[in-house]
Backbone as CSV, one residue per row, in Angstrom:
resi,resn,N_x,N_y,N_z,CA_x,CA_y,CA_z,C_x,C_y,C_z
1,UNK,-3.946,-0.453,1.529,-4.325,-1.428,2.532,-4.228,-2.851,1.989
2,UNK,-4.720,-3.157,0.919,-4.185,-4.304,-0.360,-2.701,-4.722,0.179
3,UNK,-1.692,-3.887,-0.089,-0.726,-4.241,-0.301,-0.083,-4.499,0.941
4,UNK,-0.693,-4.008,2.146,-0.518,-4.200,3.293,-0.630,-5.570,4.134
5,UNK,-2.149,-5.163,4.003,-2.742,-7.077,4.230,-1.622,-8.219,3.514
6,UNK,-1.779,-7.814,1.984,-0.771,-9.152,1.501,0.221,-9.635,1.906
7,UNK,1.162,-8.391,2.040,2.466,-8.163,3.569,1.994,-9.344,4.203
8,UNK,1.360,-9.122,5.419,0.655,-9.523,6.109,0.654,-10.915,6.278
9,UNK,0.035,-11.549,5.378,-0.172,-12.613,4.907,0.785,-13.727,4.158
10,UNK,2.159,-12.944,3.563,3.187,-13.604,3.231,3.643,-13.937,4.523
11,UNK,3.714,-12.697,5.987,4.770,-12.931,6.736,4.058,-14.595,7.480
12,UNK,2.658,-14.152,7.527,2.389,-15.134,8.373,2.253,-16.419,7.771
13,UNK,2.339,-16.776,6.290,2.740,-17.873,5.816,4.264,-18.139,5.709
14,UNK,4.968,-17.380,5.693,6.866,-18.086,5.747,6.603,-18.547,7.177
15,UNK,5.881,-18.060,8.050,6.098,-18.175,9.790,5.903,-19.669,9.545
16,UNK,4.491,-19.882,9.290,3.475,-21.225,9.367,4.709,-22.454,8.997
17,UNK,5.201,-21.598,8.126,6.084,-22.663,7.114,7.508,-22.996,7.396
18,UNK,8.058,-21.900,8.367,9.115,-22.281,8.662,9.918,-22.854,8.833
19,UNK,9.317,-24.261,9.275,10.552,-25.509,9.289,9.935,-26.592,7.496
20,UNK,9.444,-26.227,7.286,9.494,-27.008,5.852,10.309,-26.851,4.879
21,UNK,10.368,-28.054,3.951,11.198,-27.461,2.910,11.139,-26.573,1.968
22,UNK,9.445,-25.939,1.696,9.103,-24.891,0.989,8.219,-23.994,2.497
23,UNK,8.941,-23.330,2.203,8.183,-22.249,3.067,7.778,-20.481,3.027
24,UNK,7.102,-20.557,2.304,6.457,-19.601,1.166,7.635,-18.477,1.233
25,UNK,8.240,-18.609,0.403,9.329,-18.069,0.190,8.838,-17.399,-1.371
26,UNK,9.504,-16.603,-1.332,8.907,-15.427,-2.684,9.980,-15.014,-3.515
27,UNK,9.346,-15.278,-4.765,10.175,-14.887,-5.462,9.971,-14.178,-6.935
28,UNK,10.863,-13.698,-7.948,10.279,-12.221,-8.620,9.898,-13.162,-10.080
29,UNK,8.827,-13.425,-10.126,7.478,-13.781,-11.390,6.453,-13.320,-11.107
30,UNK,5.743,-13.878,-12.179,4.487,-13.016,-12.074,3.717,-13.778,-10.728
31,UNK,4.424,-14.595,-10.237,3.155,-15.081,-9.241,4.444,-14.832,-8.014
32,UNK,3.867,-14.256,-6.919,4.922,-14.321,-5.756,5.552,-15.212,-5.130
33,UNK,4.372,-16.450,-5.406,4.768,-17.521,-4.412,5.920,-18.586,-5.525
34,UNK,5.984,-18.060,-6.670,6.411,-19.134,-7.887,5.500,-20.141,-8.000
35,UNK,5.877,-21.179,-8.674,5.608,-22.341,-9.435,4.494,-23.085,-8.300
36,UNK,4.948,-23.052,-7.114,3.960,-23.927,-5.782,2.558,-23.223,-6.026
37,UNK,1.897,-22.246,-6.348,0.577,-21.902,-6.359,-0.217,-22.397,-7.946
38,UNK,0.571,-23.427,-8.544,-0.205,-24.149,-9.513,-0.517,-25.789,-9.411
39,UNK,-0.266,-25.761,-8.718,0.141,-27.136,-7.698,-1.051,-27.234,-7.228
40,UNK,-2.204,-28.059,-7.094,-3.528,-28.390,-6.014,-3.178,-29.459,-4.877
41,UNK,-2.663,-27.999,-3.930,-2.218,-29.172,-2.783,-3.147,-27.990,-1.262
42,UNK,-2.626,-28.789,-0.767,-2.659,-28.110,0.490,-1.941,-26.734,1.187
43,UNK,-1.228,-27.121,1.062,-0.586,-25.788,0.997,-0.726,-24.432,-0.194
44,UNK,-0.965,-24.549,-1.140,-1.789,-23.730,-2.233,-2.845,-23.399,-1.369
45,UNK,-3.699,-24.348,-0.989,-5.123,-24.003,-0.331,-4.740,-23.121,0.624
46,UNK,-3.899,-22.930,1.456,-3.778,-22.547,2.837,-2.834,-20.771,2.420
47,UNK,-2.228,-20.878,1.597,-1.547,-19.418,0.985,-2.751,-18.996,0.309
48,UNK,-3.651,-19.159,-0.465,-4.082,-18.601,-0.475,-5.187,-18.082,0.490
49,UNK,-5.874,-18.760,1.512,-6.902,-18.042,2.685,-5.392,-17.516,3.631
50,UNK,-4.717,-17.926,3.449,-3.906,-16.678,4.797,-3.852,-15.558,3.959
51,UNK,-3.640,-15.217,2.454,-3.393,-14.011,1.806,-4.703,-13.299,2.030
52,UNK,-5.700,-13.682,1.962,-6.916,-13.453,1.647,-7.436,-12.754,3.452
53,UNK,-7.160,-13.601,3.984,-7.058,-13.062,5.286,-6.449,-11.885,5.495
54,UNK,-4.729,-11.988,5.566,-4.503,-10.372,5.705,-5.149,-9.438,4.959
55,UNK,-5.593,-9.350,3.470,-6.000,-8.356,2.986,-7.353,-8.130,4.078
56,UNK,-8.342,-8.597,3.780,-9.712,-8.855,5.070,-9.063,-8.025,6.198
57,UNK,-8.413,-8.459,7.050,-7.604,-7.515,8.247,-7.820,-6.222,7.935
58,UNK,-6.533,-6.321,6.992,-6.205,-4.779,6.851,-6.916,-3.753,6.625
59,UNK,-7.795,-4.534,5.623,-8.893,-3.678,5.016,-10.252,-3.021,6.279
60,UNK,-10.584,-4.305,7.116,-11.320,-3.688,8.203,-10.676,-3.170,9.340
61,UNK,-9.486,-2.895,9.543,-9.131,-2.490,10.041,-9.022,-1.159,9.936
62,UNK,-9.082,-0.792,8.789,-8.889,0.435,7.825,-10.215,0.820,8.452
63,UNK,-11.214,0.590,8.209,-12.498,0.600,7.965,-13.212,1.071,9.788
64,UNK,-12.685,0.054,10.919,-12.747,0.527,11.710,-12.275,1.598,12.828
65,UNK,-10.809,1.820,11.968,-9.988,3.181,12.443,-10.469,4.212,11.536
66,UNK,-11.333,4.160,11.102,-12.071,5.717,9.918,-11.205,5.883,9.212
67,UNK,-9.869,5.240,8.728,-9.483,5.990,7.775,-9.927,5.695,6.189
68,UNK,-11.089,4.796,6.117,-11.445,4.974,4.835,-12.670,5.766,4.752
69,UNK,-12.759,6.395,3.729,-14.237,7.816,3.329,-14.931,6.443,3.321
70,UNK,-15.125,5.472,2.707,-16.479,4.381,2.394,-16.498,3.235,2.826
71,UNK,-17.066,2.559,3.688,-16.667,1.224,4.164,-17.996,0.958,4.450
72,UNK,-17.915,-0.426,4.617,-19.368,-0.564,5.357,-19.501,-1.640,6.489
73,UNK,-18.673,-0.699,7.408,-18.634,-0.916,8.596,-19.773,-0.180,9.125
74,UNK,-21.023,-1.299,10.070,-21.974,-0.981,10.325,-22.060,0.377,11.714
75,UNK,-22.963,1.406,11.783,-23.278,2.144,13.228,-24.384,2.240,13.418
76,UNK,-24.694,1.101,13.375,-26.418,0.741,13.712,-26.120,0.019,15.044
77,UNK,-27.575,0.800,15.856,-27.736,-0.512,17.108,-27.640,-1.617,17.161
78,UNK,-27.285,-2.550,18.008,-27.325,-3.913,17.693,-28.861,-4.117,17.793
79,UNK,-29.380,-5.246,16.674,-30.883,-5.529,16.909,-31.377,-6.110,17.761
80,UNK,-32.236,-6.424,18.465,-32.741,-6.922,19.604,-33.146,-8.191,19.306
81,UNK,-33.345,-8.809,18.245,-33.441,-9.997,18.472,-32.325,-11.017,17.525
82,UNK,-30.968,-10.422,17.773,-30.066,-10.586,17.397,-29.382,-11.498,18.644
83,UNK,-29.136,-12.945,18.302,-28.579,-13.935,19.922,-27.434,-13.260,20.638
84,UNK,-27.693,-13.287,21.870,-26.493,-12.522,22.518,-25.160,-13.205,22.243
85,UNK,-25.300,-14.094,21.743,-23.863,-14.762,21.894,-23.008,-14.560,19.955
86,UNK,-23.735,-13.685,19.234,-23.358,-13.391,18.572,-22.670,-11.482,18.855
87,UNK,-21.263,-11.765,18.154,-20.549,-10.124,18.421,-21.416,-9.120,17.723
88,UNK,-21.087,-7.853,17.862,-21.910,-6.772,17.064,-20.780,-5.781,17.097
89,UNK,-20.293,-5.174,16.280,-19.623,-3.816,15.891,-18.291,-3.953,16.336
């Protein structure tokens, strides 16, 4: 599911990036993104919460289709004095 999410998360950063001149384009070092993820820019900032994101996805997603034995995806009632305008489950 790791490796899924990350998927995930590359596609939707080349998307983001598409008309730029770097647009998370990948390539084979030890870091996927190359040389741009040592860089303190903005875009560093933003590859990494979209990566971080798909994994998050995938992973609860996992979690809410049962296919993981351990998750802790809640099946508790919602509490009652929990604001309605907050989601539950």
């Amino acid at each position: 599911y790791i490796g899924d999410g990350a998927k995930t998360g590359i596609k939707e950063c080349q998307y983001q990036f598409r008309q730029r001149r770097w647009n998370c384009s990948t390539v084979d070092n030890t870091s996927v993104f190359g040389r741009v993820m040592h860089i303190g820019s903005r875009e560093t900032a933003f590859t990494y919460a979209i990566s971080a994101a798909g994994v998050v996805n995938a992973i609860s997603r996992a979690c809410r289709e049962g296919e993981l034995s351990t998750c802790g995806c809640s099946r508790a009632v919602r509490p009652r004095e929990l604001p309605r305008d907050w989601l539950w489950g």
